[in-house]
C-alpha positions in Angstrom: 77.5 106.1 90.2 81.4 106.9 91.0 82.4 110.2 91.1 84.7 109.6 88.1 81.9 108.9 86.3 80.0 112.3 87.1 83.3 114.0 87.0 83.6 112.6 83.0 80.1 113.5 82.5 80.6 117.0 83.1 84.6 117.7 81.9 82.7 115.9 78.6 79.9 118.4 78.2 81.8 121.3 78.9 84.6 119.9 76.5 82.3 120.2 73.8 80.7 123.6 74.7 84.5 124.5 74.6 84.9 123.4 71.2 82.0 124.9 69.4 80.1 122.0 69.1 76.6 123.2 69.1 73.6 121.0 67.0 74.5 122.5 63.4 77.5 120.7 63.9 76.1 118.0 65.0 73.9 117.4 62.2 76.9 117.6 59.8 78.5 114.7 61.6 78.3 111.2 60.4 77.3 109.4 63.8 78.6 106.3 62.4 82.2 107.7 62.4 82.2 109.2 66.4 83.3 108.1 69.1 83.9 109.0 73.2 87.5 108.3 74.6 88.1 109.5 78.3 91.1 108.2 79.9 91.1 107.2 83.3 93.4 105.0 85.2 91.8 104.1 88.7 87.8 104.8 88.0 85.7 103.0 89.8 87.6 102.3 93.0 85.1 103.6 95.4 82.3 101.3 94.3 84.9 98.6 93.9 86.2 99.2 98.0 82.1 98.9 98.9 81.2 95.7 96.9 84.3 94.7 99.0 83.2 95.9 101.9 79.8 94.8 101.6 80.5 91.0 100.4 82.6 90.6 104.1 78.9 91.1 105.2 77.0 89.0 102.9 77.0 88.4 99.0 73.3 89.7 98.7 74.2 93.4 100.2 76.6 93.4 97.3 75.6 95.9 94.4 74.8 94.2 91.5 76.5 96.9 89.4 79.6 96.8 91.2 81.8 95.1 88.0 80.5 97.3 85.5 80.7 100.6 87.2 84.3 99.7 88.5 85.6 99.1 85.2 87.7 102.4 84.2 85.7 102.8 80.7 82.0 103.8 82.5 83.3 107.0 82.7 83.2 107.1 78.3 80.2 104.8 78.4 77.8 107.1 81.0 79.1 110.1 78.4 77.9 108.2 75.3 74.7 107.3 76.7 74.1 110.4 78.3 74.1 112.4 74.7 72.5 109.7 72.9 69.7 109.7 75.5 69.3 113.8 74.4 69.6 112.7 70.8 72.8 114.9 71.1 71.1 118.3 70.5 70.5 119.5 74.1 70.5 123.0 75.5 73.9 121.8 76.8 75.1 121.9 72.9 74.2 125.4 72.7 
């Protein structure tokens, strides 16, 4: 994982500690109607340089999820999946 990526995960969570979000609010939400949007201009580079770096060596040292973790909207994506995978009511929403 890029550092942008841990970097969103973390401004995200504390973003929504920051705004009060907690799981009562949550509840009242209509899921279907939500969304993540993170900006970021250059994510991803550092895992882009080493798929580079590793395909001078050889194709097969290159890490398979070099494309989709250089693309700039991972950062939104690991977010998402990160609250849907604590069915957004974690101890972090408290």
């Amino acid at each position: 994982m890029d550092k942008f990526m841990l970097y969103s995960l973390t401004a995200g969570k504390k973003a929504l500690q920051d705004g009060g979000v907690n799981e009562d609010v949550m509840e009242e939400l209509d899921k279907t109607k939500c969304g993540v949007l993170i900006g970021s201009a250059m994510g991803g580079m550092k895992v882009f340089n080493d798929a580079i770096e590793a395909l001078r060596i050889s194709y097969r040292k290159m890490n398979p999820f070099c494309v989709p973790f250089a693309t700039t909207n991972m950062g939104s994506t690991m977010l998402t999946m990160d609250l849907v995978s604590l069915n957004l009511d974690s101890a972090m929403l408290r």
